[in-house]
C-alpha positions, -999 to 999 in steps of 0.1 A, spaced: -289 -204 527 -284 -169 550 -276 -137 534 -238 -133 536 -231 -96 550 -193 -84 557 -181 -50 571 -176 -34 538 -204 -42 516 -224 -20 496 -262 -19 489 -280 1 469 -312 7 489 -347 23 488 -345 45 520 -378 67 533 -381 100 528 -354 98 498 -362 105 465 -343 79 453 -322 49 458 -284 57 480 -255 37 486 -250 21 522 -224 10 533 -219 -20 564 -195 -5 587 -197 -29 616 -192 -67 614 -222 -91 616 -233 -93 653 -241 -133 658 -265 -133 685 -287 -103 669 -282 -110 633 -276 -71 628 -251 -50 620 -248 -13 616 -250 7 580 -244 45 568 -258 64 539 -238 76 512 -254 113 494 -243 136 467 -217 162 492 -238 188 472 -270 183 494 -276 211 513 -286 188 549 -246 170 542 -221 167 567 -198 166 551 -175 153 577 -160 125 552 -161 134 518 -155 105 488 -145 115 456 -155 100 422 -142 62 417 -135 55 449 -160 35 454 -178 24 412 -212 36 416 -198 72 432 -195 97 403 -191 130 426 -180 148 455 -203 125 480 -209 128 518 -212 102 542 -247 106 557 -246 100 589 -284 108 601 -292 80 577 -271 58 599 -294 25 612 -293 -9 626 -302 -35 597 -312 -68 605 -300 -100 578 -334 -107 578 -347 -74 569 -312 -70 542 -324 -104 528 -360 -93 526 -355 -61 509 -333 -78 483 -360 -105 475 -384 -78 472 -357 -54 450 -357 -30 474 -322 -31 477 -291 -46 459 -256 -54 464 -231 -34 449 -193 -38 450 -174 -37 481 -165 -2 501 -123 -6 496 -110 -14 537 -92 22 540 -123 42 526 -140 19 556 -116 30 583 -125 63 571 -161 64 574 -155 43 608 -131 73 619 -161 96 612 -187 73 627 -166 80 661 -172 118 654 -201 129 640 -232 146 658 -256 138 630 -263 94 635 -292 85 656 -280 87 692 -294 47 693 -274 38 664 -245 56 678 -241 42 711 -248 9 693 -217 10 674 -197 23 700 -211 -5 724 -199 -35 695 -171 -13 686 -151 -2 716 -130 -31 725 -120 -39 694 -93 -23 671 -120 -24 640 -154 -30 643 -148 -52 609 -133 -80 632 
């Protein structure tokens, strides 16, 4: 049976260069004929390379406990393939699901930010601009 991934979900995931495991978060629906989808990092907003261009406090999401930044440069295209693989090999697991207005908000900043990878960026505004939310 596939991997179910929604817009929405969270995973806790091993990500290179970190020091340790972040939160992302699925910001785009699955795209069917890829299998992919696009995610963003979640980082303490104390880090000193943050955005800080959306900012979630404590409980908004369970596993946040501070002020944390969406991290944008961490932004990729995931594969289910490559989700599904990295869970088998507990690289990554799922965690509760991003509430839909703290989603809309990331989105927003998606839209804004300088830091993503220009790919992943003009990715997501290529799935992303026809539609009123990329979750549909």
């Amino acid at each position: 049976m596939a991997l179910d991934v929604n817009c929405g979900d969270t995973f806790l995931l091993d990500f290179t260069g970190a020091p340790n495991e972040h939160l992302f978060v699925v910001i785009t629906r699955v795209i069917e004929k890829l299998n992919n989808f696009v995610i963003v990092g979640i980082e303490s907003a104390e880090n000193t390379h943050s955005e800080n261009l959306v900012l979630l406090s404590p409980g908004e999401h369970p596993f946040l406990t501070k002020l944390s930044s969406v991290s944008y440069r961490f932004a990729a295209i995931m594969t289910i393939e490559e989700l599904d693989s990295r869970i088998k090999q507990g690289t990554a697991k799922k965690r509760e699901p991003m509430p839909p207005e703290i989603v809309a908000r990331i989105v927003k900043g998606m839209k804004q930010t300088r830091k993503a990878p220009r790919y992943v960026q003009e990715y997501f505004n290529d799935i992303t601009w026809p539609l009123d939310s990329p979750c549909t």
